[in-house]
C-alpha positions in Angstrom: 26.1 0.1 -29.1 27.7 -0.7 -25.4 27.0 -3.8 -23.9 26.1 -4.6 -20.5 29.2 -5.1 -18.3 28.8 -6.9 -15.2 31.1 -7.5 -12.2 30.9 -7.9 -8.5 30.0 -4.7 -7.2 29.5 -3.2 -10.6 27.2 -2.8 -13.7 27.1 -0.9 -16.4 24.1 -0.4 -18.2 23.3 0.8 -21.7 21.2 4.4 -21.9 17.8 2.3 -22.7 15.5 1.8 -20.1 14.7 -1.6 -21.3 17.9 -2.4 -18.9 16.6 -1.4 -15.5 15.0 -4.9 -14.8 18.7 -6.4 -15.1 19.5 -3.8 -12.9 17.0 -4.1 -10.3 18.1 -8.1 -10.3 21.6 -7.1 -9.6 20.7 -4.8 -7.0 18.4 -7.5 -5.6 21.1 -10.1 -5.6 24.0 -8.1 -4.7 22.4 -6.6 -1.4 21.6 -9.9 -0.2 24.8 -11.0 -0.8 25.5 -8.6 1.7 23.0 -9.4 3.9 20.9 -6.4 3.8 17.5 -6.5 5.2 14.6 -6.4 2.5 13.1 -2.9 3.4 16.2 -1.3 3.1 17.1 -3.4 -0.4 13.6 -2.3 -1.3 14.6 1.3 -0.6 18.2 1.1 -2.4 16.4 -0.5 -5.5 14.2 2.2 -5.6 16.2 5.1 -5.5 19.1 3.3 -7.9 16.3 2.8 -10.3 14.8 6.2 -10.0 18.6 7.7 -10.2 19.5 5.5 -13.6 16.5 6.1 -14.9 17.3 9.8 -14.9 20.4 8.9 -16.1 19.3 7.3 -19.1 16.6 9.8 -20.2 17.7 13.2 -18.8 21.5 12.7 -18.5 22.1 10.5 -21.7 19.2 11.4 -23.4 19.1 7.8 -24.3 21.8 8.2 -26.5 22.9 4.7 -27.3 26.2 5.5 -27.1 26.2 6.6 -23.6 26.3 4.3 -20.4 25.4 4.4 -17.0 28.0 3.3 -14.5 26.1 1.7 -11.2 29.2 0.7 -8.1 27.8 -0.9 -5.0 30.0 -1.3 -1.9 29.4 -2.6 1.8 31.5 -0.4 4.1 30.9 -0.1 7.6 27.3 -0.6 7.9 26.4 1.1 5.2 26.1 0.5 1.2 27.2 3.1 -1.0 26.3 3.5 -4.0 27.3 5.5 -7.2 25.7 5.9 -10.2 26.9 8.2 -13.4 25.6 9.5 -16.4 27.8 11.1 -19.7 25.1 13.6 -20.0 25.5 17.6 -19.8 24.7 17.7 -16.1 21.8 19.4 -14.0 21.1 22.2 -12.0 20.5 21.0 -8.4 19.2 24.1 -7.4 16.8 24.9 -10.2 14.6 21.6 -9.2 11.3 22.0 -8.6 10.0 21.5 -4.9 7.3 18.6 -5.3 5.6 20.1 -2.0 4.6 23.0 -3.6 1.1 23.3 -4.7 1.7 24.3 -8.4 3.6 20.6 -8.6 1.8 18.7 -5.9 -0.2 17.0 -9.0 2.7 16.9 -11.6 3.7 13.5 -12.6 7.0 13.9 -12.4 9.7 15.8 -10.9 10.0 13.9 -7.7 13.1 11.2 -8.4 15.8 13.4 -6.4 13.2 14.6 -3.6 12.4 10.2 -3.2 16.1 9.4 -3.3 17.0 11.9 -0.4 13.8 10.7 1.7 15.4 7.1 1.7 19.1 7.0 1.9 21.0 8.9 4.6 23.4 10.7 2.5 22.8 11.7 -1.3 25.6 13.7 -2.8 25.4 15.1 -6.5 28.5 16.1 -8.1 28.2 17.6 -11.7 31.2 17.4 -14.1 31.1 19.7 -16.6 30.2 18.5 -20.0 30.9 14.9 -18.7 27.7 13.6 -16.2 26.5 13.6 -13.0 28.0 11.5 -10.1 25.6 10.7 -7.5 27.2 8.9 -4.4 24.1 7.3 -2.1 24.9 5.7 1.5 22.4 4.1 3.6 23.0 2.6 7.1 21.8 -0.7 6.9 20.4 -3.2 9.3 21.6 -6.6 8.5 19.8 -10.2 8.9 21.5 -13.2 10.0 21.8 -16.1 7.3 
């Protein structure tokens, strides 16, 4: 079973959802190591979580075996953010649209649709047979220690 590994600016995460909480509290502490103001670390934790959490359960198919690889990075204003699965991949076009009225009610099938509603940028890359990539920036306003 892989372990947790965790660096500055990186964590990797075991396909069990049982880790998000560390990962939340590494998002947490890393973005205001950077500074970041709290509704926009509210906003990355969110939609990291959301994104690893598909990782582990759609990507991996918590396959303890697997990992998911979480980088953070301040550049220019911005955090970006990439998180991978090993999984098989996903169609990005065959999502459902949670605005329609068949899914309006559906509990779930609304992670990607959050995600790209709070970052600025969202950009999946599927490697075939080897996981998703999903590279998030958002523009960040900063608060003064």
């Amino acid at each position: 079973m892989p372990k947790v590994i965790k660096e500055p600016g990186k964590i990797i995460i075991p396909s069990d959802v049982a880790y998000l909480q560390m990962l939340d509290e590494f998002l947490e502490e890393t973005l205001r190591g950077f500074g970041v103001s709290e509704s926009d670390i509210a906003d990355i934790a969110i939609s990291v979580t959301e994104l690893a959490n598909n990782a582990i359960i759609h990507g991996n198919k918590e396959n303890p075996e697997k990992v998911v690889d979480i980088r953070i990075k301040l550049i220019n204003g911005a955090v970006e953010i990439i998180v991978s699965d090993e999984g098989k991949g996903f169609d990005t076009l065959a999502l459902p649209d949670p605005l329609t009225e068949e899914n309006l009610f559906k509990e779930n099938g609304r992670g990607i649709f959050i995600v790209r509603s709070l970052m600025d940028k969202v950009d999946i890359k599927i490697r075939k047979d080897n996981g998703t990539v999903i590279k998030l920036v958002k523009k960040i306003k900063r608060v003064h220690k």
